[in-house]
N, C-alpha and C positions, 0 to 999 in steps of 0.2 A: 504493500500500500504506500503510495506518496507520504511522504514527511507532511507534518504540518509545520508552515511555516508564517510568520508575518509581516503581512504585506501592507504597502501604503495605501491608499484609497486609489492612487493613480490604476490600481491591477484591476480595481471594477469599473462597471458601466459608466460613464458621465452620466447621467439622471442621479444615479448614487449618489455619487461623490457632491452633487452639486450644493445639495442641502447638509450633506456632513461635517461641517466646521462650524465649532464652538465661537461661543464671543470674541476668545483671546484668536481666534482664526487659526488654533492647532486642528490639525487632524488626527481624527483615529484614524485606527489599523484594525483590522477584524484577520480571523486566521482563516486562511483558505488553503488546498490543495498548489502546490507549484504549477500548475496546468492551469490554473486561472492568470497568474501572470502574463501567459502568453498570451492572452487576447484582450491588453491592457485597453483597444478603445470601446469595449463592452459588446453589447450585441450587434449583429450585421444591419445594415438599412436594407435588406429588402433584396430587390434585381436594379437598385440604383433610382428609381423613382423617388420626387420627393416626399416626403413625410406632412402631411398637412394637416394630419390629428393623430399624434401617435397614442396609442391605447395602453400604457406600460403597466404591468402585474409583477408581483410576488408570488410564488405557490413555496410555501414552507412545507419542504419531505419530499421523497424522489419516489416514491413507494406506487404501488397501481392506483391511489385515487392523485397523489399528485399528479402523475402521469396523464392520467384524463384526464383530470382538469383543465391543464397546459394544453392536452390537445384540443378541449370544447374550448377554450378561450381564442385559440389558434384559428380554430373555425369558423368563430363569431363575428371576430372583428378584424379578418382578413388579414391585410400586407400593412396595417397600421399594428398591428398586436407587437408587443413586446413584452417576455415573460423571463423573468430571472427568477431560476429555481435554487433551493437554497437548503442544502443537505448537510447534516449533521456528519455524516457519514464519509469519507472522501470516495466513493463508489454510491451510482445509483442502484433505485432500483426497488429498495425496501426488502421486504417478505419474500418477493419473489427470489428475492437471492437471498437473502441468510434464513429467511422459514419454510420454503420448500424442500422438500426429500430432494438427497442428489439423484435419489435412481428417479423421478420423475421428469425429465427431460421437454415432455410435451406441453407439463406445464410451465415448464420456463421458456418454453421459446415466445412467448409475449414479450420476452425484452426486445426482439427484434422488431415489432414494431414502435417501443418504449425506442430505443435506441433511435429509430428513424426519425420519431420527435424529438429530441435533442440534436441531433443532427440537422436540424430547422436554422437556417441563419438568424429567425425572432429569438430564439431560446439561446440563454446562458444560463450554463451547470456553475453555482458555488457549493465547491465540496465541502470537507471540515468544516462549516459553519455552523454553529450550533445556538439555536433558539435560546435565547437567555444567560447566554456565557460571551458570543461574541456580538450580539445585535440583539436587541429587542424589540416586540413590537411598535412601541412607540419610535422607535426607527425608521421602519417600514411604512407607517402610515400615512406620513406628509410627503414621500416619494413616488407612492403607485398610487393608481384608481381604485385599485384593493389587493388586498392581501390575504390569500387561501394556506388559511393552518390545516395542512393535509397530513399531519406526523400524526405516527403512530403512538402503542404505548412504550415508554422506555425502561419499565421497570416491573418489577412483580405484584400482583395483588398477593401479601400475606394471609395467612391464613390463621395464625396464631393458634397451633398445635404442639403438644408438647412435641420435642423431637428437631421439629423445624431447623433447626439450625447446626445440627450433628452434622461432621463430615460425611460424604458421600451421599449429601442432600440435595439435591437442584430440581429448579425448575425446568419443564418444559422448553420455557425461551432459551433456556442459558444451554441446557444439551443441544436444541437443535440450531442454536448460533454459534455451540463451538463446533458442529461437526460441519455447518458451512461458512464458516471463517469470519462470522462476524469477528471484526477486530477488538472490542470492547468483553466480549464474551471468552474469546484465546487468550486475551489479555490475564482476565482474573480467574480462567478453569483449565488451563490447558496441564500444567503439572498436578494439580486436583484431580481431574479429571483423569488422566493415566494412571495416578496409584489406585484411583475406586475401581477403575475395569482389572486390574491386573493383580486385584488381591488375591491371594493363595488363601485364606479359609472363608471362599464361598464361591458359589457358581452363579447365584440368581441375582436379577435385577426386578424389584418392585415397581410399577408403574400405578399410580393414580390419575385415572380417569379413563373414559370407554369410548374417545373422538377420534379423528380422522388423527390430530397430531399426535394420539399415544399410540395409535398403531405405527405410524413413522417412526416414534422413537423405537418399538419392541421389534420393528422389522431391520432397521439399521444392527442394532446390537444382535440379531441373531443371524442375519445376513451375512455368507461369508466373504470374507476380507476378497479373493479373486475375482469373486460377483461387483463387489464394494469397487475395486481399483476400475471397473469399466463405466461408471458411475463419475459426474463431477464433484464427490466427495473432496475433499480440503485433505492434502496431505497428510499435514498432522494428525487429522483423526485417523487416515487409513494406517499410521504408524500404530494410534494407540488399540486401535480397533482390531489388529493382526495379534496384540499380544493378550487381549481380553480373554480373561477368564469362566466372563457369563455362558454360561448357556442352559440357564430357562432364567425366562419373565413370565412375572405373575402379574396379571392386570386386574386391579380390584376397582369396580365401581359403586356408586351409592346403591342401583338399582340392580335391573336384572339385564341378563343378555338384550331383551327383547327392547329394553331399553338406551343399548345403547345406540350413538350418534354418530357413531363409524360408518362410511358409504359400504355399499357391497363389491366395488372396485377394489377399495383398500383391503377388506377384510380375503375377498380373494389372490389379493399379493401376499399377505400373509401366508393364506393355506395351501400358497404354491411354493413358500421355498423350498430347495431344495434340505432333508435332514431336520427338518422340522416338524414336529407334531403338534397339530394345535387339543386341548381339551378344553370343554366347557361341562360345566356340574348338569347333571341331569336335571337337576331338582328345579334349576331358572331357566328349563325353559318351557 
């Protein structure tokens, strides 16, 4: 991933920079990705036409509603639209890329048309930018026509149970961001994360909850590693994934099988791996 690094105001759009200077006429600096400096005089004008009302936006998050967003605004207000997106992240994208299974492929090929929209000479990608650390909304608001907060959630709903916070305890988000390389997730579980798969007194992994994302997490972990490496899985994971020691997950939900909210896609990639046995209790169903 790009360094973060910080930059003058000169690296963004002129509409930015124009309102950015305090009384004493210093400038801030906001921290963006090195790839924003190269496109220091901000977004393209168009096919050369001139600009007789330009229509300029914010979409704060890079995720699939920012992405549509960008793109209905793109549509609305034609070769006047100007949309500067504005990612926490120094990579687009959101869910689609750090909360998608690797082995689903078909649903990430939507960055390719994500991708075409940024590729739009109206649209500028600000990466590393993060909502309330390097800009704030009241930023934002005397600069554009509007400002679409399209970010996701960025942290866990607790649960406050006892246990919660025992080593080899994660959520959802944080396994399936470290095994697609969210940076913020490898960051704080990546050496965690390898000693709980590779403990020597036990095989299983517990999973809570009966959704589309817990069968992702209990199919990755029983998935074998040679399956795994054809998969756009995150190296590191396929490192810690080849030395794991799990093999059975137990998935406990509130209710009963018939209850849960797994598709019947997912639960049949499940009962297709290879070396895998699925059981369910006679008794729930």
């Amino acid at each position: 991933s790009p360094a973060s690094t910080s930059l003058p105001l000169t690296a963004f759009p002129r509409h930015f920079r124009a309102k950015n200077n305090n009384e004493d006429g210093r400038r801030r600096t906001l921290h963006t990705t090195a790839a924003a400096a190269a496109n220091p005089a901000g977004p393209a004008e168009g096919s050369g036409d001139v600009l007789t009302d330009p229509k300029r936006f914010c979409v704060v998050g890079s995720g699939p509603a920012g992405m549509y967003a960008t793109d209905r605004l793109l549509a609305h207000y034609g070769r006047d639209a100007r949309v500067d997106i504005v990612e926490r992240l120094p990579t687009p994208f959101g869910l689609v890329r750090s909360g998608v299974a690797p082995d689903h492929a078909g649903t990430k090929a939507v960055t390719n048309r994500f991708g075409g929209i940024l590729a739009d000479p109206r649209v500028t990608f600000l990466g590393n930018v993060a909502l309330g650390r390097d800009v704030h909304v009241a930023d934002l608001a005397p600069r554009y026509l509007a400002t679409v907060l399209a970010y996701g959630a960025e942290g866990d709903r607790r649960l406050d149970v006892p246990g919660e916070d025992l080593s080899g305890v994660y959520s959802a988000r944080e396994f399936v961001g470290w095994y697609n390389g969210d940076p913020t997730c490898v960051r704080a579980l990546d050496g965690a994360m390898t000693e709980s798969l590779a403990r020597s007194d036990g095989d299983t992994a517990v999973i809570f909850g009966l959704g589309n994302v817990a069968v992702d997490c209990a199919r990755v972990l029983l998935k074998r590693p040679e399956h795994l490496a054809d998969t756009d899985i995150c190296q590191h994971a396929l490192r810690t994934l080849q030395t794991s020691t799990v093999r059975r997950v137990v998935m406990v939900g509130r209710r009963g099988v018939a209850q849960g909210a797994f598709s019947p896609k997912e639960l049949r990639e499940l009962l297709s791996l290879p070396g895998v046995k699925v059981t369910v209790d006679l008794a729930e169903l």
